[in-house]
C-alpha positions as CSV (number, residue, x, y, z in Angstrom):
1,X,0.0,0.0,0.0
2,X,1.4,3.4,-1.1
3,X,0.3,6.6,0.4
4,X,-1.7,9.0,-1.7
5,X,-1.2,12.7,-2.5
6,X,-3.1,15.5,-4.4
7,X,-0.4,18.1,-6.2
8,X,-2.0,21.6,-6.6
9,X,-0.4,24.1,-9.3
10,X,-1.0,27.7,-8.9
11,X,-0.8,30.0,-12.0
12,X,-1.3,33.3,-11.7
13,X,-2.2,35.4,-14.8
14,X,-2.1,39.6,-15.3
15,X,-1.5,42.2,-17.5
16,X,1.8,40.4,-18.2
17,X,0.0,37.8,-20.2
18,X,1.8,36.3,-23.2
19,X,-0.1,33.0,-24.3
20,X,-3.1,33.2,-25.9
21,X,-4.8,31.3,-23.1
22,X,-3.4,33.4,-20.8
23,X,-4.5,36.7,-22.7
24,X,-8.5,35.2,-22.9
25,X,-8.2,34.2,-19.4
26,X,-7.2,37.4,-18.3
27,X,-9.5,39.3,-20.4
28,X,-12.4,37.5,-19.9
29,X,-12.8,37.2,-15.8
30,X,-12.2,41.0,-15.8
31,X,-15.0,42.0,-17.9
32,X,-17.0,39.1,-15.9
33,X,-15.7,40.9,-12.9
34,X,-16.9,44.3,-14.3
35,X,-20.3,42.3,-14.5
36,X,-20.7,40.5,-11.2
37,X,-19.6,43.0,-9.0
38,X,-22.1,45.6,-9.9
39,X,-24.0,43.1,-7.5
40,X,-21.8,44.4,-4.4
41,X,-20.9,47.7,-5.8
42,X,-24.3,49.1,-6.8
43,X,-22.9,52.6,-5.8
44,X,-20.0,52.5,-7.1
45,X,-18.2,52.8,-3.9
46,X,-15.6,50.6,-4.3
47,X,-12.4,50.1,-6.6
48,X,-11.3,47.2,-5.7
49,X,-12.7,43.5,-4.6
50,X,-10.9,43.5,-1.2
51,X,-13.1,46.8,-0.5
52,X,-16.2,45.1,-2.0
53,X,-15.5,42.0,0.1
54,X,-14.5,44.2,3.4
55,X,-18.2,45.8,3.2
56,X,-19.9,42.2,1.8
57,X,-18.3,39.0,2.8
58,X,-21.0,37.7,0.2
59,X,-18.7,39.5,-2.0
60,X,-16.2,36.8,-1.7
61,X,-18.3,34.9,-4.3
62,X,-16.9,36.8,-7.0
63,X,-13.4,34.3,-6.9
64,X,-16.0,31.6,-8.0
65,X,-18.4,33.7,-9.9
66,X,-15.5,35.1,-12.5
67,X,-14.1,31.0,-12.5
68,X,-17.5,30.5,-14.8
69,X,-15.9,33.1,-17.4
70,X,-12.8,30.6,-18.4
71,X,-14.7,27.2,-17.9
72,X,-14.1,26.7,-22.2
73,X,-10.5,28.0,-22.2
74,X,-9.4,25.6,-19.5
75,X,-11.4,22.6,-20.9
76,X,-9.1,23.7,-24.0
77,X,-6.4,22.3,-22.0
78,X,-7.2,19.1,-22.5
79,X,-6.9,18.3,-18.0
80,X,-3.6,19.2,-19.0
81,X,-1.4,21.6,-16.4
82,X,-0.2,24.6,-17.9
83,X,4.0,24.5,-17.5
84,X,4.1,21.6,-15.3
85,X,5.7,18.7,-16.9
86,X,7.3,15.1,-15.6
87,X,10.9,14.7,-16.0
88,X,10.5,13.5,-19.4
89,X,8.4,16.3,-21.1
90,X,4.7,14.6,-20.5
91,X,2.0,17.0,-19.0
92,X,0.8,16.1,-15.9
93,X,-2.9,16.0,-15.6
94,X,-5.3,17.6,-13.7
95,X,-8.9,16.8,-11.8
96,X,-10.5,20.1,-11.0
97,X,-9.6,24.0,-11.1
98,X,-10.3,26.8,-8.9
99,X,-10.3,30.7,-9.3
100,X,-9.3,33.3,-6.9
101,X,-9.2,37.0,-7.8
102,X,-5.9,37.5,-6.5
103,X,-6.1,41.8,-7.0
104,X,-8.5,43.8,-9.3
105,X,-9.4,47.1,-9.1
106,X,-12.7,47.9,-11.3
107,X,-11.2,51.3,-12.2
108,X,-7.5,50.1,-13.9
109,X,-8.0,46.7,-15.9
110,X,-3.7,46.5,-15.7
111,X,-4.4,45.9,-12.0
112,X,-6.6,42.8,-12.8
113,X,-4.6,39.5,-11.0
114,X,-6.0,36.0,-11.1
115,X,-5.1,33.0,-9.8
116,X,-6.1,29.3,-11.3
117,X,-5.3,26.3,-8.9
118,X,-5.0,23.2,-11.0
119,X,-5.2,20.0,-8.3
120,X,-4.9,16.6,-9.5
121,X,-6.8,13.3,-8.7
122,X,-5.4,11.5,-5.9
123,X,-1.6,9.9,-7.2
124,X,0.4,7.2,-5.6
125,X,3.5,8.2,-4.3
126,X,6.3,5.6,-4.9
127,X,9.0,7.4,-3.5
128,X,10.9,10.6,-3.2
129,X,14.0,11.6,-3.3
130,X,15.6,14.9,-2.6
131,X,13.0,17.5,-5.0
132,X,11.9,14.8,-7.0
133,X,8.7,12.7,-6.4
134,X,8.1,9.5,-8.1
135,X,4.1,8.8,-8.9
136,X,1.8,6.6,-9.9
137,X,-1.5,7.2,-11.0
138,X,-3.8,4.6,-9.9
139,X,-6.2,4.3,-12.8
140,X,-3.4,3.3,-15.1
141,X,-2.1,0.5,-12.3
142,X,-4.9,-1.1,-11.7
143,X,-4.9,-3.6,-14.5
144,X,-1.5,-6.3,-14.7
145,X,1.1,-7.8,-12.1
146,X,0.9,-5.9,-8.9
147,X,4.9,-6.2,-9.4
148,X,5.4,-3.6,-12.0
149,X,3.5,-0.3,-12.4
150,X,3.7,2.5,-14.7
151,X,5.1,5.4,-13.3
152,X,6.3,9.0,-13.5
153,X,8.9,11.8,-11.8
154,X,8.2,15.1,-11.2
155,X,10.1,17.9,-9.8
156,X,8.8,20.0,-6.8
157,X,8.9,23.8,-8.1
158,X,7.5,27.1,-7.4
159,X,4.0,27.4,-7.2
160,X,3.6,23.2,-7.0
161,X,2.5,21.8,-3.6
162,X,1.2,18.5,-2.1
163,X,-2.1,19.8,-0.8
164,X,-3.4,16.3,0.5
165,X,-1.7,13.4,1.8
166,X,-3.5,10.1,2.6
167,X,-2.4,6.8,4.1
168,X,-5.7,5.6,3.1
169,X,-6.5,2.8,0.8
170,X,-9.2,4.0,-1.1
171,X,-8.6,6.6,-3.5
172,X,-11.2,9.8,-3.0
């Protein structure tokens, strides 16, 4: 039995923006932004979400509300993470992805920051060694000699964290 982890990936995306994905992601949760926070702005009090959510906790909805702006771009990635790869060039794959309005100021769309949080399905973990983490996913080991599984190595990085560990058997 092999313990489990989840990896989560966090890329953030601004006015910096050079992929195309990048550039429609961007683009697209600030003018959903512009939209959805008229909801918690009706005055026009407020430049920025930390303000709107300060007044409004309910406000904090907009990080999830703006996520439904991008849902096509990011099935465009095939559950592919965005510059994560294993140590021989393969994309790693991910379950589910979260939004989080990292800055944005309603008044200055250059100030517009967001953050997507790719997390994968729960992995074996073989082994480790110094950065290096040596997986398994357990939908591609389930079939053959329990001897011999399929594996991968992936680096530990910047913005790449083990955001569940389980000593569990089953896999949820």
């Amino acid at each position: 039995m092999y313990p489990t982890i989840k990896l989560a990936y966090r890329q953030i995306i601004d006015a910096s923006a050079q992929s195309d994905f990048e550039k429609n992601v961007f683009n697209d949760t600030y003018s959903e932004l512009l939209l959805q926070a008229k909801v918690y702005n009706r005055d026009g009090k407020f430049k920025t979400v930390a303000e709107m959510i300060s007044v409004n906790p309910k406000a904090n909805s907009l990080h999830y509300k703006v996520g439904f702006a991008i849902g096509l771009y990011v099935d465009e990635l095939n559950k592919k993470i965005p510059e994560i790869k294993d140590s021989l060039g393969n994309a790693v794959s991910f379950d589910i992805f979260k939004t989080d309005i990292v800055h944005s100021d309603i008044t200055n769309k250059t100030n517009h920051k967001i953050a997507i949080t790719y997390i994968t399905k729960p992995q074996m973990l073989v082994t480790s060694f110094g950065a290096y983490l040596v997986l398994a996913d357990p939908d591609a080991n389930n079939q053959g000699p329990q001897d011999k599984m399929e594996t991968y190595t992936i680096a530990l990085q910047a913005k790449l964290s083990i955001v569940n560990y389980s000593l569990k058997e089953e896999l949820s």
